[in-house]
BADRENSE-600057 format. One line per field, with one value per residue (C-alpha): residue number from 1; residue in one letter; y, x, z. Coordinates in nm, 2 decimals. Each point is the difference from the previous one (the first is absolute). Layout:
N
num [NUM;...]
residu [A;...]
c2 [Y;...]
c1 [X;...]
c3 [Z;...]
***
This chain:
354
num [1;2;3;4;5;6;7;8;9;10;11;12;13;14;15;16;17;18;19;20;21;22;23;24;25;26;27;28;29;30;31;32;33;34;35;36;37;38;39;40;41;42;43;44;45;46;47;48;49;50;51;52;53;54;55;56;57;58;59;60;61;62;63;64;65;66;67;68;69;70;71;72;73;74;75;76;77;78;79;80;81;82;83;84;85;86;87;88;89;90;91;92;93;94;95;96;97;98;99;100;101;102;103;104;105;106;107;108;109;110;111;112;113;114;115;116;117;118;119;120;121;122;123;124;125;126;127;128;129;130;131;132;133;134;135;136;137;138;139;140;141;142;143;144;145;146;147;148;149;150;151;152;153;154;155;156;157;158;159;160;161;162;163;164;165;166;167;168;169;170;171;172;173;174;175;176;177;178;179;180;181;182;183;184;185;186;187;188;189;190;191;192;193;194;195;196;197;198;199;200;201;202;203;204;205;206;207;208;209;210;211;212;213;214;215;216;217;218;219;220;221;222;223;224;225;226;227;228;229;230;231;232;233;234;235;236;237;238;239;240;241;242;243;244;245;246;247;248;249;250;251;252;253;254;255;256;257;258;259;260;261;262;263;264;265;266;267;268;269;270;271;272;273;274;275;276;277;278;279;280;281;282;283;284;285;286;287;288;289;290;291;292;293;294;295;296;297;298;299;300;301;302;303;304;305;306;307;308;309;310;311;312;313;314;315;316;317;318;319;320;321;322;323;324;325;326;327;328;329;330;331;332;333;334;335;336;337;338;339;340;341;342;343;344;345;346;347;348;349;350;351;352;353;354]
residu [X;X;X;X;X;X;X;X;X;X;X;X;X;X;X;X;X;X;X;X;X;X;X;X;X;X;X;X;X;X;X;X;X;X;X;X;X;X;X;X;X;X;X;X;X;X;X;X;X;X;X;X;X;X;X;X;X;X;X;X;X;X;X;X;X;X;X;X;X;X;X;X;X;X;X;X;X;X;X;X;X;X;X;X;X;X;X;X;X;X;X;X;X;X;X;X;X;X;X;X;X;X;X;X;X;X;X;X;X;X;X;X;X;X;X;X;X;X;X;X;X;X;X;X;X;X;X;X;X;X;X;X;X;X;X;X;X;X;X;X;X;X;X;X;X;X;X;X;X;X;X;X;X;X;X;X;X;X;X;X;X;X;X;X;X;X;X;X;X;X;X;X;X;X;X;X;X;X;X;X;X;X;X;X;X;X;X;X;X;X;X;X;X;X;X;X;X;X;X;X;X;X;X;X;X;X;X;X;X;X;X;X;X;X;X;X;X;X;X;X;X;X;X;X;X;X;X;X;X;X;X;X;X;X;X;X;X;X;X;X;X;X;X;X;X;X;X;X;X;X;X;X;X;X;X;X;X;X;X;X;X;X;X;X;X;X;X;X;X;X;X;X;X;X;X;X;X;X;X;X;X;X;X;X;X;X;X;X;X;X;X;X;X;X;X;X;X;X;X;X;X;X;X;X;X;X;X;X;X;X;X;X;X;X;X;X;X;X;X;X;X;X;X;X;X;X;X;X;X;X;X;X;X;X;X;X;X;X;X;X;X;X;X;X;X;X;X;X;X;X;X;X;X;X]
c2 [0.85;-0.14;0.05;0.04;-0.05;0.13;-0.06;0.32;-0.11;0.31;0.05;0.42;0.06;-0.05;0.32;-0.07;-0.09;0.26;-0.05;-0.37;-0.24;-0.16;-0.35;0.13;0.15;-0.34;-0.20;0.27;-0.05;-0.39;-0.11;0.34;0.08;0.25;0.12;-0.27;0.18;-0.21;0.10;-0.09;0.23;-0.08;0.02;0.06;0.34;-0.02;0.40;-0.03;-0.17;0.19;0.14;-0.35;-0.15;-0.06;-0.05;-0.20;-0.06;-0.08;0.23;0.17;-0.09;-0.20;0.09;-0.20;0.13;-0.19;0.18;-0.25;0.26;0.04;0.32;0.16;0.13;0.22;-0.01;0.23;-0.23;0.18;-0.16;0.15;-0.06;0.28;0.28;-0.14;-0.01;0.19;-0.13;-0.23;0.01;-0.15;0.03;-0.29;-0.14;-0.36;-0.14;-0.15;-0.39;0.12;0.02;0.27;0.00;0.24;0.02;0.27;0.12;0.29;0.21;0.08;0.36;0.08;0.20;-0.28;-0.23;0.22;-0.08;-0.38;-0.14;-0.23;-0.25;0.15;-0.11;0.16;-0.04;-0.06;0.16;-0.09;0.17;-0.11;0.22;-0.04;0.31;0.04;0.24;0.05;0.00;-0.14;-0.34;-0.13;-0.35;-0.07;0.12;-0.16;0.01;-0.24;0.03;-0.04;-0.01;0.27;-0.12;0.28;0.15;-0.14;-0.35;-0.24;-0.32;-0.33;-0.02;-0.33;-0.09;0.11;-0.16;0.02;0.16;0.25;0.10;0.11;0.22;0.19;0.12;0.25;0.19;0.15;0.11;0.33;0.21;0.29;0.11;0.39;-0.18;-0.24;0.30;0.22;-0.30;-0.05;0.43;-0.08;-0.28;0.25;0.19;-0.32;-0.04;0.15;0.16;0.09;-0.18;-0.33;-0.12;-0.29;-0.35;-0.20;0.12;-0.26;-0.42;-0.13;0.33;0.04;0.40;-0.02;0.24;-0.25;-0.05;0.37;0.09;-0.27;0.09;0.36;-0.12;-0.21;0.32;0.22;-0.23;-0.02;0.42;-0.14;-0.16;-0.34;-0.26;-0.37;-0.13;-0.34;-0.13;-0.40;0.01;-0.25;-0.02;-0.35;-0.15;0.08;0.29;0.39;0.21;0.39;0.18;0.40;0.18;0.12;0.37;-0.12;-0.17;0.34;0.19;-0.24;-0.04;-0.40;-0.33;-0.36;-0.18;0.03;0.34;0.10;-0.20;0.15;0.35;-0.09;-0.16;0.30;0.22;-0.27;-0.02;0.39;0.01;-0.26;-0.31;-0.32;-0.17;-0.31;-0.07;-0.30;-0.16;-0.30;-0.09;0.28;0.23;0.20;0.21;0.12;-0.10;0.30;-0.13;0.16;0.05;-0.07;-0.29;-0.25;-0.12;0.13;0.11;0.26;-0.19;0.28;-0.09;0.32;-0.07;0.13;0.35;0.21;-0.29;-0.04;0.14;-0.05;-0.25;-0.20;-0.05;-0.11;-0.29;-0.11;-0.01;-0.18;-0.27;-0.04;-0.04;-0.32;-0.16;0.11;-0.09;-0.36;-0.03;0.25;-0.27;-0.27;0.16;-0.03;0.10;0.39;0.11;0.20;0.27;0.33;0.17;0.34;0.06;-0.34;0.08;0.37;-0.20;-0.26;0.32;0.08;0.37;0.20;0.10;0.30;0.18;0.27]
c1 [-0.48;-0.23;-0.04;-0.33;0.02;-0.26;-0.04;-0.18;-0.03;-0.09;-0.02;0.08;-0.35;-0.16;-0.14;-0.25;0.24;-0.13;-0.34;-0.06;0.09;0.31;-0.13;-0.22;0.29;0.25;-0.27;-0.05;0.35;0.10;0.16;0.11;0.29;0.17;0.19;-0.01;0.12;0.07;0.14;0.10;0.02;0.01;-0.29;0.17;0.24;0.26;-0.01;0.35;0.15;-0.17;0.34;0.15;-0.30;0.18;0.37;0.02;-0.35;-0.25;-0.16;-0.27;-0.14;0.05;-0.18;0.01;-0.09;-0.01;-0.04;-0.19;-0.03;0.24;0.11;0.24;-0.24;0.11;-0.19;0.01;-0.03;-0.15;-0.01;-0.07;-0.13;-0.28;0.03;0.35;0.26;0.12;-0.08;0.26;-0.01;0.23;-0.05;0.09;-0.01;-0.02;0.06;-0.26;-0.05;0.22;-0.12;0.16;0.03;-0.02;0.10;-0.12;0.01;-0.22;0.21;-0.24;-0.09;0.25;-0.33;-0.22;0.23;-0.02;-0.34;0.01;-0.01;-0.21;-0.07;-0.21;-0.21;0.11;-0.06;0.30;-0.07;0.12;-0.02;0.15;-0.06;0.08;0.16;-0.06;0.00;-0.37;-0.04;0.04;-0.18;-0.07;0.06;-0.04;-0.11;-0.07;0.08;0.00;0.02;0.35;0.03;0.29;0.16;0.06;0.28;0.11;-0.03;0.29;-0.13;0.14;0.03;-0.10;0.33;0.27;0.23;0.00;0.33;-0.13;-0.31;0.14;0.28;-0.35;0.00;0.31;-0.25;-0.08;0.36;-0.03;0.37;-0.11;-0.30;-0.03;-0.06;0.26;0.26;-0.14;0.09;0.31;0.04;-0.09;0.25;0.26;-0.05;0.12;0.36;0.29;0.03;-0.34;-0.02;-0.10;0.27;-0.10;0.16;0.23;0.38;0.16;-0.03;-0.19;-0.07;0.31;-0.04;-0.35;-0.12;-0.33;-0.02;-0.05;-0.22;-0.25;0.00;-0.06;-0.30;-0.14;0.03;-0.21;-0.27;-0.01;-0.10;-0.31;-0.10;-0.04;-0.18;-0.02;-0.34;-0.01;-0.23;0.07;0.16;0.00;0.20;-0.14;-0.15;-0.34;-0.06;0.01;0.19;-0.11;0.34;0.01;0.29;0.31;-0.16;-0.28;0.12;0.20;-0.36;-0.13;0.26;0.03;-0.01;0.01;0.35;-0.02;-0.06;0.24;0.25;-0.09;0.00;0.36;0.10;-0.11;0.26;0.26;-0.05;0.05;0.28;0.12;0.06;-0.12;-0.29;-0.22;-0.30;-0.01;-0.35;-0.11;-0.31;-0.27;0.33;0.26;0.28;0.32;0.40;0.22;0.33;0.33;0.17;0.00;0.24;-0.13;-0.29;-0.01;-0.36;-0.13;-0.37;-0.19;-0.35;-0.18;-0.28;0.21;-0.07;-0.05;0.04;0.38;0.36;0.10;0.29;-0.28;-0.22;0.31;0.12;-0.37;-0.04;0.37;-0.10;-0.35;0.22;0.18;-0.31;-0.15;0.31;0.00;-0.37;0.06;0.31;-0.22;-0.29;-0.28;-0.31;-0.08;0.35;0.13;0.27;-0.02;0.33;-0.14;0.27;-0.10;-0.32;0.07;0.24;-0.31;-0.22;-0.17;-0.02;-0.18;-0.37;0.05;-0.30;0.15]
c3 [-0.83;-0.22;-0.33;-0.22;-0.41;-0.23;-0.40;-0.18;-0.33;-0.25;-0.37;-0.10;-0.18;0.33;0.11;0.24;0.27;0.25;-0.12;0.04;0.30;-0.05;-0.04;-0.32;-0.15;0.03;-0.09;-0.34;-0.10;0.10;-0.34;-0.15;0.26;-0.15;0.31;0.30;0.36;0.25;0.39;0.30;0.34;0.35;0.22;0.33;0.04;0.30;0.00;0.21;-0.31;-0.25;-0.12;-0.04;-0.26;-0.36;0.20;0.28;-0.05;-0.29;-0.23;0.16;-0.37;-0.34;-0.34;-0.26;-0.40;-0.27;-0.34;-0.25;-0.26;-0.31;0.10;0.28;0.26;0.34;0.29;0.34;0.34;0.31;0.32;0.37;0.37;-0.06;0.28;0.13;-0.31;-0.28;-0.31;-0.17;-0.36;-0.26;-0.40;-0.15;-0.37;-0.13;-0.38;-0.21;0.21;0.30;0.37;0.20;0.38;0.25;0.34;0.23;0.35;0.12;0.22;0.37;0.01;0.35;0.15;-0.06;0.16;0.35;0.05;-0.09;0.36;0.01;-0.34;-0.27;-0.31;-0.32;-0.38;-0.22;-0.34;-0.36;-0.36;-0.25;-0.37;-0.36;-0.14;-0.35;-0.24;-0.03;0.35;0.31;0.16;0.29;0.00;0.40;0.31;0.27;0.40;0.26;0.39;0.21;0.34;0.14;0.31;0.28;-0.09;0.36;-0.10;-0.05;-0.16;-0.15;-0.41;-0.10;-0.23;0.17;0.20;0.41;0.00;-0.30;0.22;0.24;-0.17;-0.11;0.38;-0.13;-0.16;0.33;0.08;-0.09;0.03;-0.18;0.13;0.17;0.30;0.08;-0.18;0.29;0.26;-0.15;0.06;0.31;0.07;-0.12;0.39;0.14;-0.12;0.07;-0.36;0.01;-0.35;-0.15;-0.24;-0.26;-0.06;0.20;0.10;0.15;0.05;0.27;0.12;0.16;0.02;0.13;-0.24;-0.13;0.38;0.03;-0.26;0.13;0.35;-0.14;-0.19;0.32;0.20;-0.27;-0.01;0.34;-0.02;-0.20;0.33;-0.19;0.13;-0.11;-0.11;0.07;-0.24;-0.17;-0.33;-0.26;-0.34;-0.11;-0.36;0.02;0.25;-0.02;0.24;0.09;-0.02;0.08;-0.18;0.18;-0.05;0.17;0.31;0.08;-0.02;0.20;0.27;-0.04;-0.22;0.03;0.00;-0.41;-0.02;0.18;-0.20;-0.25;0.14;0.13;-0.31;-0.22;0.24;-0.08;-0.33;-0.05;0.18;-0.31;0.24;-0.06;0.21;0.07;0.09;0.23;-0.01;0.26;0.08;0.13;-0.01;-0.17;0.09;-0.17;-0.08;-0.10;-0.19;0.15;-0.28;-0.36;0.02;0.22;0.08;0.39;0.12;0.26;0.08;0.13;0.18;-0.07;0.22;0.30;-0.14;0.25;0.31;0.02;-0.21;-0.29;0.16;0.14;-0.31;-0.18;0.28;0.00;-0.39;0.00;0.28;-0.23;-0.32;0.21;0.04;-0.36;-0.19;0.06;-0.13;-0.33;-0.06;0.02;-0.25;0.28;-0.11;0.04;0.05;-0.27;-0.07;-0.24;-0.12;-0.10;-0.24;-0.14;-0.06;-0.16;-0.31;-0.03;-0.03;0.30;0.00;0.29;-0.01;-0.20;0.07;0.25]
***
């Protein structure tokens, strides 16, 4: 993400602020700075991760106000991505010599979002105005263009570790969506209680009852008529990769080997088991734990959706695991290993916008 900083620089008898180009009106004031504004807001949006900005990620955007007056003054900041988010507004007051800060994070508009797939141009937008007894001011405004990914794109933020990138991908696992409730509904026909219980009941799965509610969900997506999409994925610094949702590859009747991990880990993670996402190069696929004790995984290769059992996917995501493990050990390049639960206590919540 990159980051863009701007110094306005206003004094409050300044009037002609709509009236004038911005240049005149700095130049007008340089030396009688009453009220100096200074921010910072990032140029690039990751529209998937637009829920995370001001927790696991930066603020969106940082205002700086220093009051150089003798008097307590209060101010109302206004930012926004014009025609996508709400308005975020804060009223904020600083002492006579104090700068106050502001951190804001203009929340996507959930209808806006649905029609971002492919990257846009947009214009963040600022106010900031002096409230005062005689009248409001307006001290700034100003916008600038962003670029919005696709709401599809996953993408590398510059700062973060490896291991921290890729716990971003949990945003995708998506439990409670309609759609993966309905496949879970769905699952429900496939046991022998005609139910989906939630969390583990014994070690190892000695009672085959995590066994069970897989299987169930393997043979409910099969009634999608899923089909993989083999298409090259790619999870490393520097590149972008199109994901579709889990409600999405359902619609569609197929994904790549990530998105159906995902699909299949959203399932798992409604049904309150713990999951992983095991990612090697050009391919993912997914460990389910066995119980909550030990640390005993399922390895699932979801791309046999539709081509073989559920038995089958599971001895041929195991005997890929062999090989895998070894290398994931060893810290070889492009092999990493995402603990959903582990990224949901860092903070990586699901895409909220369904």
């Amino acid at each position: 993400m990159k980051r863009n900083k701007w110094t306005a620089i206003f004094a409050a008898f300044v009037l002609l602020f709509l009236a004038v180009p911005q240049t005149a009106v700095m130049e007008s004031v340089a030396g009688e700075t009453e009220y100096p504004i200074e921010y910072v807001y990032t140029s690039d949006l990751i529209t998937a991760y637009y829920h995370l900005y001001g927790h696991v990620l930066d603020d969106f955007a940082e205002i700086y106000i220093t009051n150089n007056t003798d008097e307590t003054a209060r101010f109302l900041v206004e930012t926004e991505i014009d025609g996508y988010s709400a308005v975020s507004s804060d009223t904020v007051e600083a002492a006579a010599g104090e700068t106050v800060e502001v951190r804001q994070n203009p929340r996507l508009i959930p209808e806006s979002m649905e029609k971002l797939n492919a990257q846009r141009y947009a214009n963040f937008v600022i106010h900031v105005t002096l409230l005062a007894d005689g009248g409001d001011e307006l001290l700034l405004a100003e916008s600038s263009e962003i670029l919005l990914f696709s709401r599809r794109d996953y993408t590398w933020v510059d700062g973060m570790t490896d291991q921290e990138n890729h716990d971003l991908l949990a945003v995708y696992v998506t439990p409670n969506d309609p759609a993966v409730e309905e496949l879970l509904r769905r699952a429900a026909d496939y046991t022998d209680s005609g139910q989906i219980t939630a969390g583990y009941s014994s070690e190892r799965d000695e009672n085959g009852k995590v066994w069970d509610r897989l299987e169930a969900v393997w043979k409910a997506e099969e009634d999608y008529d899923l089909t993989y999409v083999n298409t090259w994925v790619t999870f490393a610094p520097d590149s972008t990769q199109r994901v579709r949702m889990p409600f999405e590859v359902l619609e569609q009747e197929g994904g790549n080997c990530i998105e159906l991990t995902f699909l299949y880990a959203s399932a798992v993670e409604a049904m309150d088991m713990e999951s992983a996402i095991v990612l090697v190069p050009g391919h993912a696929y997914l460990a389910v734990r066995t119980d909550d004790v030990n640390a005993q995984y399922y390895f699932v290769e979801t791309t046999l959706i539709g081509q073989s059992d559920f038995a089958y996917a599971v001895n041929y995501g195991y005997e890929s695991w062999e090989e895998d493990g070894p290398a994931m050990d060893a810290g070889e390049d492009y092999y990493a290993w995402v603990t959903i639960e582990d990224a949901r206590e860092w903070g990586v919540l699901p895409v909220p916008w369904r």
